[in-house]
VMD Tcl script that builds the backbone (N, CA, C; Angstrom):
set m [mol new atoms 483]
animate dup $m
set s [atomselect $m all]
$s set {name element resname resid chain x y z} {
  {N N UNK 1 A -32.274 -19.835 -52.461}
  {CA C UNK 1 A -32.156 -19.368 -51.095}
  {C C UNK 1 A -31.652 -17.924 -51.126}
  {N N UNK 2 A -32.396 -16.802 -50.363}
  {CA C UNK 2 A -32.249 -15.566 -50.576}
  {C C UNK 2 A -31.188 -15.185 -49.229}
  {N N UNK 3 A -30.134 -14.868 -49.237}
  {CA C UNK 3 A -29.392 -14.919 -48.202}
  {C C UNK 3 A -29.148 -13.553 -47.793}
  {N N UNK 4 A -29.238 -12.721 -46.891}
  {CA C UNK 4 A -29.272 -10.953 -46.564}
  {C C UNK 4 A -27.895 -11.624 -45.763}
  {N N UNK 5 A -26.616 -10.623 -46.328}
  {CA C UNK 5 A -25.564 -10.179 -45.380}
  {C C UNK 5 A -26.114 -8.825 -44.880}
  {N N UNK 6 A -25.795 -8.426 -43.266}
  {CA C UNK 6 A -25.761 -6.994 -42.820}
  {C C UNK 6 A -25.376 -7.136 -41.614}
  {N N UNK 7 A -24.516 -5.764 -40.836}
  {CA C UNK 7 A -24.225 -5.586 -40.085}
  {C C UNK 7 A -25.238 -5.691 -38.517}
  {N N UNK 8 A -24.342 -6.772 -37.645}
  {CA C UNK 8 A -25.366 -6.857 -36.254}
  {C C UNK 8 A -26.178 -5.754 -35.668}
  {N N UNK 9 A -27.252 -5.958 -35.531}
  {CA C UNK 9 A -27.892 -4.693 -34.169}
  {C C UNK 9 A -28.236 -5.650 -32.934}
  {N N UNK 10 A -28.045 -4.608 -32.399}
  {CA C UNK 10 A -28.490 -5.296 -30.692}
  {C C UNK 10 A -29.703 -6.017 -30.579}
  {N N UNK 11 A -31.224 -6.136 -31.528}
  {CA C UNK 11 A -31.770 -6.849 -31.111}
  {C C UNK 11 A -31.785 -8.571 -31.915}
  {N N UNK 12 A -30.270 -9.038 -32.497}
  {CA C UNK 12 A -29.982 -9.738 -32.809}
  {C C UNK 12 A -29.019 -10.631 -31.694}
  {N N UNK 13 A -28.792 -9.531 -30.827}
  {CA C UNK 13 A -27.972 -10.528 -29.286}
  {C C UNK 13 A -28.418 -11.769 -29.500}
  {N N UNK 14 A -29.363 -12.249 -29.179}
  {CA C UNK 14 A -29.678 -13.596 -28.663}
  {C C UNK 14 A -29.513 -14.903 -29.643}
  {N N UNK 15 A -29.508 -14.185 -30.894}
  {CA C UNK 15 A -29.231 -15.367 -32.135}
  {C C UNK 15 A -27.853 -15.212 -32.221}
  {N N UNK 16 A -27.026 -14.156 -31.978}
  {CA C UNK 16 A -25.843 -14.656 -32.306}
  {C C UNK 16 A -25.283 -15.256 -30.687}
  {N N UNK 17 A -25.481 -15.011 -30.153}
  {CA C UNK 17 A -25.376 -16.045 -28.707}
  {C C UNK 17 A -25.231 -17.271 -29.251}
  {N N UNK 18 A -26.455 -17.498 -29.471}
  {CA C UNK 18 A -26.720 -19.318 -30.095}
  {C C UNK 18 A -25.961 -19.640 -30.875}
  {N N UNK 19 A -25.665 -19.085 -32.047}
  {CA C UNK 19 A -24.708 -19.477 -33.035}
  {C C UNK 19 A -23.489 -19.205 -32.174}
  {N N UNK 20 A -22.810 -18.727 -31.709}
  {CA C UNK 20 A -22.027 -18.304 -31.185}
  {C C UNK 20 A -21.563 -19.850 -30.256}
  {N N UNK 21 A -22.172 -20.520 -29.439}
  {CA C UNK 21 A -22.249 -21.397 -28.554}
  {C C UNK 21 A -21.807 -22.356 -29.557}
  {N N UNK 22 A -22.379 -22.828 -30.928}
  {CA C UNK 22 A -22.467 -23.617 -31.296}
  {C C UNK 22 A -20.799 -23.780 -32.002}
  {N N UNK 23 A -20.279 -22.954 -32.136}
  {CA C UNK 23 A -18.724 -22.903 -32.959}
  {C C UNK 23 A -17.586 -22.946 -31.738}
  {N N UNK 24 A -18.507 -22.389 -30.483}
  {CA C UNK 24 A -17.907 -22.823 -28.945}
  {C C UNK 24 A -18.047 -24.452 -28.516}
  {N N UNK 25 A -18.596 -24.648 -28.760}
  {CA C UNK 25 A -18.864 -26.531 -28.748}
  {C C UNK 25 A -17.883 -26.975 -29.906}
  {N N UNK 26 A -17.731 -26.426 -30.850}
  {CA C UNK 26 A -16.960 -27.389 -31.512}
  {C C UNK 26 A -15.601 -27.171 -31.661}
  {N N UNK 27 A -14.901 -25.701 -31.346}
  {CA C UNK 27 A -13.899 -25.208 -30.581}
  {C C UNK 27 A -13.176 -26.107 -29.584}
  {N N UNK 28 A -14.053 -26.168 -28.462}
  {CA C UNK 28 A -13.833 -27.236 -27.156}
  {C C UNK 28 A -13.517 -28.358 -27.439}
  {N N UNK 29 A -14.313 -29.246 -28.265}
  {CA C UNK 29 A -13.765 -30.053 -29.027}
  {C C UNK 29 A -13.036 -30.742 -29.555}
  {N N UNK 30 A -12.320 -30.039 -29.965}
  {CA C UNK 30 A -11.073 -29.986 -31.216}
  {C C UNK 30 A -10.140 -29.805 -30.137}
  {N N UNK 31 A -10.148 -28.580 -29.554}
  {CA C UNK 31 A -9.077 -27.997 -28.041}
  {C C UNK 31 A -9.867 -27.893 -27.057}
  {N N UNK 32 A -9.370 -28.621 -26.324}
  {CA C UNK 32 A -10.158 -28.548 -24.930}
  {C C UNK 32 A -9.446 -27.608 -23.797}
  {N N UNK 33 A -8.109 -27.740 -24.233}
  {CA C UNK 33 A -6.668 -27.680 -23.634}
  {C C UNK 33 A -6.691 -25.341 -23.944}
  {N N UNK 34 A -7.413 -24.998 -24.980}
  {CA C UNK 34 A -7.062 -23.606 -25.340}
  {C C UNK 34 A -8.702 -23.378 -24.518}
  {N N UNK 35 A -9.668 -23.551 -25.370}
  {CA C UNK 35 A -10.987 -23.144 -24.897}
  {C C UNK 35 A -12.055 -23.512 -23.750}
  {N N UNK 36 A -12.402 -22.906 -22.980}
  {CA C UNK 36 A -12.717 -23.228 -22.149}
  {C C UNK 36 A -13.976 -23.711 -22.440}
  {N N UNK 37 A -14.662 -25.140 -21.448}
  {CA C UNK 37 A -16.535 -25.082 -22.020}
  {C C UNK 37 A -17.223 -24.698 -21.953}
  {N N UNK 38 A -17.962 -24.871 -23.098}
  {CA C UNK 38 A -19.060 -23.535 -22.637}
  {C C UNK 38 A -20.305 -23.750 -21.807}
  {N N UNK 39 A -20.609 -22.769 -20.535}
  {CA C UNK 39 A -21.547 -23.369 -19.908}
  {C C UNK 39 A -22.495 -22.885 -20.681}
  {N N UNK 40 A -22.864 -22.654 -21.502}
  {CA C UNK 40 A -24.406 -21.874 -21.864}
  {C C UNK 40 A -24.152 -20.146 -22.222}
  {N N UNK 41 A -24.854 -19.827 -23.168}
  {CA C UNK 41 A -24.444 -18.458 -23.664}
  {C C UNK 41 A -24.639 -17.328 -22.581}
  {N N UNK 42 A -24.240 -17.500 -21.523}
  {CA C UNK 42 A -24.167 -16.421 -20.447}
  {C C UNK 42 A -23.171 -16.289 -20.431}
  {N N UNK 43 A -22.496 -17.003 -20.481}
  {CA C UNK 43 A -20.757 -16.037 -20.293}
  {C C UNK 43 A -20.196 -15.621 -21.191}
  {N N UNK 44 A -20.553 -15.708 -22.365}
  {CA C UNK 44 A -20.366 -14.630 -23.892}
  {C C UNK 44 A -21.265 -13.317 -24.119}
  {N N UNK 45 A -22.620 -13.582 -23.077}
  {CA C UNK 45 A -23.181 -12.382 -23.639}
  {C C UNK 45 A -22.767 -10.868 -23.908}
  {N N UNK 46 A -21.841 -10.744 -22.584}
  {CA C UNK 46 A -21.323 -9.144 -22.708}
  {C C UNK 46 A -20.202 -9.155 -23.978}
  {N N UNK 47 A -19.644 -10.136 -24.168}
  {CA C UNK 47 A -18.169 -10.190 -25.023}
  {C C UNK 47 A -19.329 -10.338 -26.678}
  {N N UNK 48 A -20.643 -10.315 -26.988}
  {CA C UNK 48 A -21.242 -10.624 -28.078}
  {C C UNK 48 A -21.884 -8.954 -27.949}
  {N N UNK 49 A -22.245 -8.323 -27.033}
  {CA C UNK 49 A -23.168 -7.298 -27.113}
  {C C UNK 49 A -21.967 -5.946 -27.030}
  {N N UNK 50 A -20.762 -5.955 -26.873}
  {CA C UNK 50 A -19.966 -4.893 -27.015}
  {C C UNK 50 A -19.387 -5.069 -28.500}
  {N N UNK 51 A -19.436 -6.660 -29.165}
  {CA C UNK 51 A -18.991 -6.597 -30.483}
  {C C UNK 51 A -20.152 -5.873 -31.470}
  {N N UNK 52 A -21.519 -5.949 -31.181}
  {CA C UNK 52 A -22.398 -5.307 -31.890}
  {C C UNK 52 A -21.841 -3.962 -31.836}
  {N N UNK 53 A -21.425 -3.303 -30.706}
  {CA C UNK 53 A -21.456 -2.113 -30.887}
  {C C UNK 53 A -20.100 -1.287 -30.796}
  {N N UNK 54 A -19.358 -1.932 -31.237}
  {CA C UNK 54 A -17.950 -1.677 -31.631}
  {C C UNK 54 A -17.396 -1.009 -32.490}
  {N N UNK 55 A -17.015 -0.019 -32.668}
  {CA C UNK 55 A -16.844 1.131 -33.433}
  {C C UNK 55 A -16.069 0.977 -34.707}
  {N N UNK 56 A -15.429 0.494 -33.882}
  {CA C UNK 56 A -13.688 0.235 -34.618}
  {C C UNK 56 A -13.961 -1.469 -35.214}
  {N N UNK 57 A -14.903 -1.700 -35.246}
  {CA C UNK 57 A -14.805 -3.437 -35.709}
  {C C UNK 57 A -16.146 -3.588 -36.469}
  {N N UNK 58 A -16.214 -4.751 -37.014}
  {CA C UNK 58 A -17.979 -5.275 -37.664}
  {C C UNK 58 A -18.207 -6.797 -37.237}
  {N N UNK 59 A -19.531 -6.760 -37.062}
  {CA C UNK 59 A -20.111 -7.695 -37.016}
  {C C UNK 59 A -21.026 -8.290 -38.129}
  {N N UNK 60 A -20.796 -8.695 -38.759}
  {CA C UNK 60 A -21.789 -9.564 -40.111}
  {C C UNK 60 A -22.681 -10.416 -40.015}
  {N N UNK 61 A -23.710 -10.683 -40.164}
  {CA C UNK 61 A -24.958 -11.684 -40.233}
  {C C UNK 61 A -24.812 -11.718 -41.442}
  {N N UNK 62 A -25.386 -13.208 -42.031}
  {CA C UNK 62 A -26.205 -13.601 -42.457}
  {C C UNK 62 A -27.648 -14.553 -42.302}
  {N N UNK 63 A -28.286 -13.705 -42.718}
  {CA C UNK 63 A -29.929 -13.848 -42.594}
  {C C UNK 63 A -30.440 -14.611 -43.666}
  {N N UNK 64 A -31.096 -15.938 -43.268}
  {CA C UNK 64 A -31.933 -16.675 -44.091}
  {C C UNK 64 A -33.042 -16.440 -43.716}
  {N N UNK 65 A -34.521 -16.411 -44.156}
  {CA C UNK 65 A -35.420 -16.545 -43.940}
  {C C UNK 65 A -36.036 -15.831 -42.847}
  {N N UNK 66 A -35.336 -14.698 -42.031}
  {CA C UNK 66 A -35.504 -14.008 -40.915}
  {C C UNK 66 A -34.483 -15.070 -40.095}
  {N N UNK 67 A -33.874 -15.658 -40.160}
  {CA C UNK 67 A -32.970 -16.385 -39.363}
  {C C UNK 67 A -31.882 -16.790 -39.818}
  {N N UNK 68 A -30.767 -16.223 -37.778}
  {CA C UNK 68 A -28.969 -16.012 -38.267}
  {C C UNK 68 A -29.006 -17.116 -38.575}
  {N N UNK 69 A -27.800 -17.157 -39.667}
  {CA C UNK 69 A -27.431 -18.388 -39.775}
  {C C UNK 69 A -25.440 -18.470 -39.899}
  {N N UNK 70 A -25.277 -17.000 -39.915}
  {CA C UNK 70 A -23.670 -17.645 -39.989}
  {C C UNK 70 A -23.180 -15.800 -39.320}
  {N N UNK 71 A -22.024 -15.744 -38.551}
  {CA C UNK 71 A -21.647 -14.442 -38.546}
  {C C UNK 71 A -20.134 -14.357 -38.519}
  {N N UNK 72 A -19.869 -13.252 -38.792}
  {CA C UNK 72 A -17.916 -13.077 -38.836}
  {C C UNK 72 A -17.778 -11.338 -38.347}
  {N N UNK 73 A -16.739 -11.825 -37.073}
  {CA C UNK 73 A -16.371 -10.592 -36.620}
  {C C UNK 73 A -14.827 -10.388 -36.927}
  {N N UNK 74 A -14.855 -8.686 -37.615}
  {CA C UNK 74 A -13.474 -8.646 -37.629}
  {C C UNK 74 A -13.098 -6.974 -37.055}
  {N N UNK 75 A -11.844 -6.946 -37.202}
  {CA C UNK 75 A -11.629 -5.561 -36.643}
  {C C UNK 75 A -10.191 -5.083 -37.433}
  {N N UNK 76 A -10.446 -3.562 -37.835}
  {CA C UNK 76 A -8.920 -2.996 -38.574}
  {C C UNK 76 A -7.905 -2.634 -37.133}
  {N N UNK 77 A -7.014 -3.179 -37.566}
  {CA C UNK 77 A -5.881 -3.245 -36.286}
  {C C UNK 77 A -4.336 -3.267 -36.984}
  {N N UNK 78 A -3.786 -1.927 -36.292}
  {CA C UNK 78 A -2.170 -2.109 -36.462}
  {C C UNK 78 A -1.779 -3.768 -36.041}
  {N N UNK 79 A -0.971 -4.473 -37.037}
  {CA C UNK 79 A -0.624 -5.674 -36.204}
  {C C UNK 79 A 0.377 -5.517 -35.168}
  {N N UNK 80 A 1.182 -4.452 -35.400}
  {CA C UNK 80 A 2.688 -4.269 -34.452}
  {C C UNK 80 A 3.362 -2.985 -34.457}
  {N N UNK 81 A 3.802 -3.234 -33.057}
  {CA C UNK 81 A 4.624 -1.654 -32.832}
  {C C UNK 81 A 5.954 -2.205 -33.183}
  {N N UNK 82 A 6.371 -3.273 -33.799}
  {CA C UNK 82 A 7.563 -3.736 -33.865}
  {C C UNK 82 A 8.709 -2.540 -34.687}
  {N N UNK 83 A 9.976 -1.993 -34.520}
  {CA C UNK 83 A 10.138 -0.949 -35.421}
  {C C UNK 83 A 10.868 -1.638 -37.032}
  {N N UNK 84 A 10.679 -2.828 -37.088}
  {CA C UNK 84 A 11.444 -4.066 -38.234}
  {C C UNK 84 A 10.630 -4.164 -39.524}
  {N N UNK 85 A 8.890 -3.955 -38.765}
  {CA C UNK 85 A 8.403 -4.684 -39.408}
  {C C UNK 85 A 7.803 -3.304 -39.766}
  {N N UNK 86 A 7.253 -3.048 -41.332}
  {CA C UNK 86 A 5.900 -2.117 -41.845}
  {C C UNK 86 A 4.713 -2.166 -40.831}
  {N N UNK 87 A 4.586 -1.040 -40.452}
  {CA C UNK 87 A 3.496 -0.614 -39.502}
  {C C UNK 87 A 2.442 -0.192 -40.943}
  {N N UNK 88 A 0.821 -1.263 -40.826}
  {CA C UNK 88 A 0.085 -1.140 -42.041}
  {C C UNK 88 A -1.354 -1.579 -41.386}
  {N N UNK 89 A -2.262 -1.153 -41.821}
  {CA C UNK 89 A -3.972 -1.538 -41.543}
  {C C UNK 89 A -3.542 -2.813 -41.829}
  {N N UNK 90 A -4.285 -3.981 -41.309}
  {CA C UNK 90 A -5.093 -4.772 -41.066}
  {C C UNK 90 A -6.088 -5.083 -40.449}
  {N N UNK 91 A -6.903 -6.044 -41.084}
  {CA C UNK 91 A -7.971 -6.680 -40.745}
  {C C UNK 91 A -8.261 -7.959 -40.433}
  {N N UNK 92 A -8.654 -7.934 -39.167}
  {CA C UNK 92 A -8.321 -9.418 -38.010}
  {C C UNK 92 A -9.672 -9.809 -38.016}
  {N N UNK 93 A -9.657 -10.818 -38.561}
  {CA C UNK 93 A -11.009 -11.830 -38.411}
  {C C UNK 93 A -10.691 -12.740 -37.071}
  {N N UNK 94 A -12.438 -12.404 -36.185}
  {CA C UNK 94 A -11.961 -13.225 -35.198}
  {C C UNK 94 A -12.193 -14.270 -34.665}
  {N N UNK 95 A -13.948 -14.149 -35.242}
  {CA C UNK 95 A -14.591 -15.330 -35.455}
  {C C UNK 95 A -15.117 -15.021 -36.788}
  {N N UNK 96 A -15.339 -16.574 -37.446}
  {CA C UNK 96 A -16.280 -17.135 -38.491}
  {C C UNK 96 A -17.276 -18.403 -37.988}
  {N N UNK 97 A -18.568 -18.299 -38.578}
  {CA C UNK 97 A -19.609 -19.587 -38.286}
  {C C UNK 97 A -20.594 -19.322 -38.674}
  {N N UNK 98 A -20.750 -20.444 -39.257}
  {CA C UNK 98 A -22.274 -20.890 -39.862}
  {C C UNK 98 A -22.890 -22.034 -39.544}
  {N N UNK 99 A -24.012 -21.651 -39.376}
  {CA C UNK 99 A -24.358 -22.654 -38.346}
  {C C UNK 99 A -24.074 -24.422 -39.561}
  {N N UNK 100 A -24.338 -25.770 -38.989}
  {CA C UNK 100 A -23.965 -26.921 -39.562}
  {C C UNK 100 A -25.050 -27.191 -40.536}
  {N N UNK 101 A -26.204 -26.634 -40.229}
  {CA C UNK 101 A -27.083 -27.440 -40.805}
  {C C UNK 101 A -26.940 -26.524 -42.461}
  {N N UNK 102 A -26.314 -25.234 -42.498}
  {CA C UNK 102 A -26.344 -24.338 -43.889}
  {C C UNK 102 A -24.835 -24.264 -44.096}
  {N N UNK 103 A -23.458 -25.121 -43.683}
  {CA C UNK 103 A -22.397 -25.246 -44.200}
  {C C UNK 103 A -22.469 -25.536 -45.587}
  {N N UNK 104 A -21.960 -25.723 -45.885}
  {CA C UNK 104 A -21.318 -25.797 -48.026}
  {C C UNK 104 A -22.434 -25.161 -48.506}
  {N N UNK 105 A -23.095 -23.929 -48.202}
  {CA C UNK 105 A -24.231 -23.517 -49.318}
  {C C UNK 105 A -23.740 -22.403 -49.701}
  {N N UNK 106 A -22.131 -21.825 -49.715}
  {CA C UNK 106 A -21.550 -20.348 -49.894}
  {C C UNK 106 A -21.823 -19.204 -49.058}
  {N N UNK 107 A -22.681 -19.646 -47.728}
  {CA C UNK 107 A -23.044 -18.252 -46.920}
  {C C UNK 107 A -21.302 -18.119 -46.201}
  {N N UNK 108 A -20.721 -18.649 -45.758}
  {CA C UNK 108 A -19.268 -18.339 -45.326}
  {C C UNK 108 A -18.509 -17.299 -46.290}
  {N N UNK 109 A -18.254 -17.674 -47.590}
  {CA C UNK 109 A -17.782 -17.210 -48.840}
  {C C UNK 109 A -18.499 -15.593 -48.995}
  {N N UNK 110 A -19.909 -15.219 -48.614}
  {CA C UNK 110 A -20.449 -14.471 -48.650}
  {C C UNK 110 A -20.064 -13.159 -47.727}
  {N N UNK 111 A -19.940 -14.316 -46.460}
  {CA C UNK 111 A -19.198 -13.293 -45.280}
  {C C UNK 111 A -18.202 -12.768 -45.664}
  {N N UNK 112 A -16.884 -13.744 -46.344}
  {CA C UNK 112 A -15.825 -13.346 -45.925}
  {C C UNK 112 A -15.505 -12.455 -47.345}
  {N N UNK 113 A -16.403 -12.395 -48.682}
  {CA C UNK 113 A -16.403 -11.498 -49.604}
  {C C UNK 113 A -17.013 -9.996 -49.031}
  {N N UNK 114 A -17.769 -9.811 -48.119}
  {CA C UNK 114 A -18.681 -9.076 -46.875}
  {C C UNK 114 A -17.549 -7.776 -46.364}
  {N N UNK 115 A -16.551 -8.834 -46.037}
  {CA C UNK 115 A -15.823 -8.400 -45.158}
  {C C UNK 115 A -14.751 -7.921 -45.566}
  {N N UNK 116 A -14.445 -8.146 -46.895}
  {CA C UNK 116 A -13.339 -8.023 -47.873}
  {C C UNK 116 A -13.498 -6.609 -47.867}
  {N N UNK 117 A -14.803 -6.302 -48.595}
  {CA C UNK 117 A -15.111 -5.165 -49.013}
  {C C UNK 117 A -15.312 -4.008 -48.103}
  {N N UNK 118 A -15.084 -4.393 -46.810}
  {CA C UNK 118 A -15.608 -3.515 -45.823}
  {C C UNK 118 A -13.890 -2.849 -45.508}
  {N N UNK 119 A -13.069 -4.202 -45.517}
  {CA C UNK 119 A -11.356 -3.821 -45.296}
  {C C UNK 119 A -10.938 -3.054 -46.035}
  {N N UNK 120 A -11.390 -3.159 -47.547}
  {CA C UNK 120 A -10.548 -2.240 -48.219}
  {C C UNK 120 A -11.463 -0.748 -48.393}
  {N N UNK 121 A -12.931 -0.768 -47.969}
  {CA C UNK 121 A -13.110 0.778 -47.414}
  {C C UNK 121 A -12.456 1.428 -46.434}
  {N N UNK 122 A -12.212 0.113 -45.942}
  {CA C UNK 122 A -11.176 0.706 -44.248}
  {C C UNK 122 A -9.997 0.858 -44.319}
  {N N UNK 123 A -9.385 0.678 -45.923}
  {CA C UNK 123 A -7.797 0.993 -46.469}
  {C C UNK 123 A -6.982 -0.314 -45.652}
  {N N UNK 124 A -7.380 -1.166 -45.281}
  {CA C UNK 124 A -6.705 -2.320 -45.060}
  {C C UNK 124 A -5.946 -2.898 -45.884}
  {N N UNK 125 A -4.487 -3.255 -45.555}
  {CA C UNK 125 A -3.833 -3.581 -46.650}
  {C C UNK 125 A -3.722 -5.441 -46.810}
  {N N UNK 126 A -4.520 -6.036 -45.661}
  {CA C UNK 126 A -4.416 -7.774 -45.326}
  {C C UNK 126 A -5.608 -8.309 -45.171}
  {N N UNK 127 A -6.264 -8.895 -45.126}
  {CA C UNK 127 A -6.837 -9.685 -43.839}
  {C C UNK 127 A -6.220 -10.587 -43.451}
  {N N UNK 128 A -5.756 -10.582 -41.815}
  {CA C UNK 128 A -5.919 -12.024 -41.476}
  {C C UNK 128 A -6.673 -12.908 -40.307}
  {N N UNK 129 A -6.160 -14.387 -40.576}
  {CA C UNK 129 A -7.219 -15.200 -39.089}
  {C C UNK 129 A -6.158 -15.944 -38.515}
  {N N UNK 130 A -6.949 -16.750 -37.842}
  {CA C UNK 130 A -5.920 -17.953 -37.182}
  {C C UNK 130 A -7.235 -18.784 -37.143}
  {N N UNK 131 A -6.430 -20.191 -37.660}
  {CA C UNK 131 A -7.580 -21.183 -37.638}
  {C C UNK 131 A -5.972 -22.495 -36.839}
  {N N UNK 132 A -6.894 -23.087 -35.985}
  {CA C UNK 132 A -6.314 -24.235 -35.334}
  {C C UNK 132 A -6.169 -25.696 -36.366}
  {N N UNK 133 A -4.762 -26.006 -36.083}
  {CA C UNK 133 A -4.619 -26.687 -37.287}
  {C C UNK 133 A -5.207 -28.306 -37.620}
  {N N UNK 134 A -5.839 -27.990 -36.177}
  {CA C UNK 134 A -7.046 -29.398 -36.039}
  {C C UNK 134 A -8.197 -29.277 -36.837}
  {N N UNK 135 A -8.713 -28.291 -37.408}
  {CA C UNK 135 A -9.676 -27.544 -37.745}
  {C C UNK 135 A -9.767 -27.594 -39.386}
  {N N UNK 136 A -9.162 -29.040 -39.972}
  {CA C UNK 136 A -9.219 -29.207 -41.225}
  {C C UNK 136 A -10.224 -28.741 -42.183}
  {N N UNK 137 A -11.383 -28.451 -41.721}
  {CA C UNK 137 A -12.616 -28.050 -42.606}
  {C C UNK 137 A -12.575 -27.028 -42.813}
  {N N UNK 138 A -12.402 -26.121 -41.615}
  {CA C UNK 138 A -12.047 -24.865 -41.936}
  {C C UNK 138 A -10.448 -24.193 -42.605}
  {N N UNK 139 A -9.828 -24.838 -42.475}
  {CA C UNK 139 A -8.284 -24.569 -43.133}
  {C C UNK 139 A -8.849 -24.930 -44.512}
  {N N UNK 140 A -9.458 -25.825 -44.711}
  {CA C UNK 140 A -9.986 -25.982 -46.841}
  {C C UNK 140 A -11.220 -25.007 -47.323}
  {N N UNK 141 A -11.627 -24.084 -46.326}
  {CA C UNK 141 A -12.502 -23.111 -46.498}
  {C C UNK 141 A -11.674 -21.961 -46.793}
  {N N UNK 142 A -10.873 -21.666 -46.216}
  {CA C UNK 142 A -10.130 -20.901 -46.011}
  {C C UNK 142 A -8.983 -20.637 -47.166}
  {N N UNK 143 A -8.255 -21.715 -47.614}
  {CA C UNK 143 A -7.734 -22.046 -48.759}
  {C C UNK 143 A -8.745 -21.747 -50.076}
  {N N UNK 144 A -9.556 -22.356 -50.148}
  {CA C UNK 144 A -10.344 -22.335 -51.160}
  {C C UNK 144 A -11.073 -20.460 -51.314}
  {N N UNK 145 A -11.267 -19.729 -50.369}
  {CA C UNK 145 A -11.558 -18.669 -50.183}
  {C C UNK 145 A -10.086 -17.708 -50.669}
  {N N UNK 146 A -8.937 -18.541 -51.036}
  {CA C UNK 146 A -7.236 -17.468 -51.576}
  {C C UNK 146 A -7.042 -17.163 -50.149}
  {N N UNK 147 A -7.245 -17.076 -49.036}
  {CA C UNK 147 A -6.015 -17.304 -48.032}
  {C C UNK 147 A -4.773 -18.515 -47.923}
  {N N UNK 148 A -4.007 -17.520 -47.458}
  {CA C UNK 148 A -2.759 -18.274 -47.927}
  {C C UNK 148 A -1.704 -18.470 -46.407}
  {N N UNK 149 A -1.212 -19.396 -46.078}
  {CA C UNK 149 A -0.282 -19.603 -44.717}
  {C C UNK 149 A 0.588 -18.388 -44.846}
  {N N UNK 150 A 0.975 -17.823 -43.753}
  {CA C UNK 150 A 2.085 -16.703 -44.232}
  {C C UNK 150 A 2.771 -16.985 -42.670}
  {N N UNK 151 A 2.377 -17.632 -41.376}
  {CA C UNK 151 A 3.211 -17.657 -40.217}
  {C C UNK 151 A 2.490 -18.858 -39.319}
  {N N UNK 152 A 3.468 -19.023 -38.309}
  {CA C UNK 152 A 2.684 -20.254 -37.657}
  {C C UNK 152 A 2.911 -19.997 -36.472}
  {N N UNK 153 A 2.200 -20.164 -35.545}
  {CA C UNK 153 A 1.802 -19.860 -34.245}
  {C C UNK 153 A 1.968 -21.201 -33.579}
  {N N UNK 154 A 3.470 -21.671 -32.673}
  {CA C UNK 154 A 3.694 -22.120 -31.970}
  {C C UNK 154 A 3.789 -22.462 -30.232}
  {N N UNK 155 A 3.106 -23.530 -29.804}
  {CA C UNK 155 A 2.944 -23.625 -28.175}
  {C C UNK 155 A 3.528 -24.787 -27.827}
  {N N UNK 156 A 4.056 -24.379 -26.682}
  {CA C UNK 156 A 4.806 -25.591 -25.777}
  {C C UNK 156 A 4.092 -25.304 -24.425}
  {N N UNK 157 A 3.363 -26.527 -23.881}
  {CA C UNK 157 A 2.585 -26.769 -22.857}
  {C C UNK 157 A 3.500 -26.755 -21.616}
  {N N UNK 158 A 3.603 -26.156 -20.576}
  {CA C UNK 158 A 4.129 -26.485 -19.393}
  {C C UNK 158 A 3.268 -26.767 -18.478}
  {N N UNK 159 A 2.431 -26.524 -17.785}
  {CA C UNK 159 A 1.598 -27.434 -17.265}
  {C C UNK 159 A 1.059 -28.758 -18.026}
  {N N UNK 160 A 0.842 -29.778 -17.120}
  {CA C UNK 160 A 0.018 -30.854 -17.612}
  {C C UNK 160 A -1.492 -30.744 -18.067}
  {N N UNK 161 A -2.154 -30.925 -18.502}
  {CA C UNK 161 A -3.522 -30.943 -19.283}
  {C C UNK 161 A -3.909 -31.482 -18.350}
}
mol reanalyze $m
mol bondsrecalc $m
mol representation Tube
mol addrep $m
């Protein structure tokens, strides 16, 4: 399987829509309570067509056969104006997905080696993500890829669900 990583162009909108929907369905899912459902890839389109063309960020495909099959957006970002903490590049992954039917074939691994290489042109000194800790498949992707826990992101619900 000949797999092309490369950066999104605009006349790829509509496939990453789809894929896009599909990691939104299973998002909802898992949290119903964080993500909202998705009615159909209209209400991502503008939030998918300003990431194509985002200066300061990348968008990654991978291309099988002339068809997306997995993409990862990330962006180099100060994490904090905090004055405690080292003010340093990072790189915020914000989404990852591949579509189900080409999971375990290394196109993820591809991305996120993709993206590696793009951070440390960008003098990034991290990457990081946030994966929901319901999201066991992806937390052993993630692991297995040398990411490592370094903080935990805690919520207390005050409204009722």
């Amino acid at each position: 399987m000949l797999t092309e990583i490369r950066r999104a162009i605009q006349p790829d909108h509509e496939a990453i829509c789809l894929l896009a929907e599909e990691i939104n369905l299973q998002h909802h899912a898992h949290s119903a309570h964080v993500f909202a459902a998705p009615p159909g890839i209209e209400r991502d389109a503008g939030f998918w067509r300003r990431a194509i063309d985002d200066a300061e960020g990348m968008l990654l495909l991978s291309v099988v056969d002339h068809r997306v099959v997995g993409l990862l957006r990330a962006k180099i970002m100060l994490p904090s104006e905090t004055p405690f903490l080292r003010m340093r590049l990072v790189c915020h992954i914000g989404t990852v997905v591949v579509t189900a039917s080409m999971r375990g074939q290394g196109i993820g691994k591809q991305l996120l080696d993709a993206i590696e290489q793009w951070a440390k042109v960008m003098a990034a000194e991290e990457i990081r993500l946030e994966v929901f800790s319901a999201n066991r498949e992806a937390i052993g992707f993630y692991d297995a890829a040398g990411f490592g826990l370094q903080s935990r992101i805690m919520t207390k619900a005050l409204l009722p669900l």
